[in-house]
C-alpha positions in Angstrom: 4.2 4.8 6.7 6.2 3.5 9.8 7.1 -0.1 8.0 8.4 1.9 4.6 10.4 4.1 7.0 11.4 0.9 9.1 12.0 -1.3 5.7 14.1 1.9 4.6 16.5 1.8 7.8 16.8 -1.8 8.1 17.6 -2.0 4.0 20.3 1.3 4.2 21.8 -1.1 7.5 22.4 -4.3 5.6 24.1 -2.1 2.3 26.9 -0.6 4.9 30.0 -2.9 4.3 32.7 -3.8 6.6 36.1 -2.1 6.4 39.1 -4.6 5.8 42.1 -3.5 8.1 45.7 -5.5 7.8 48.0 -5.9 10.6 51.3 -7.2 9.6 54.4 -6.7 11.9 56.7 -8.3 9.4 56.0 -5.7 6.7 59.1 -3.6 6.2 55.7 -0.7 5.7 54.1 -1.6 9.0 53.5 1.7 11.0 50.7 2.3 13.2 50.4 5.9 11.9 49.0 3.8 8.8 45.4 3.5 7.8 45.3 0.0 8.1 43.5 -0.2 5.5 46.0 -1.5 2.7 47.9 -4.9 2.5 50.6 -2.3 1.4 50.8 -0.3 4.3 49.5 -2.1 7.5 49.4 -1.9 11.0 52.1 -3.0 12.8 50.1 -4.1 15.9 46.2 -4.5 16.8 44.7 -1.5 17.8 
């Protein structure tokens, strides 16, 4: 019972995927108030 629960963590760990987020200064839409998460509307600098 402990390795299906163990298998069961480990396999919902590998299926989370990495969000992308865009920092562009030179974007006339960069705004740190952004959600970063658009080429569209980026970041204007690293948080």
């Amino acid at each position: 019972m402990k390795k299906l629960l163990l298998l069961t963590i480990v396999f919902a760990a590998l299926q989370v995927q990495a969000t992308k987020l865009y920092v562009n200064p030179n974007h006339p839409n960069a705004n740190d108030t952004n959600w970063g998460d658009s080429p569209e509307a980026p970041w204007m600098t690293k948080q």
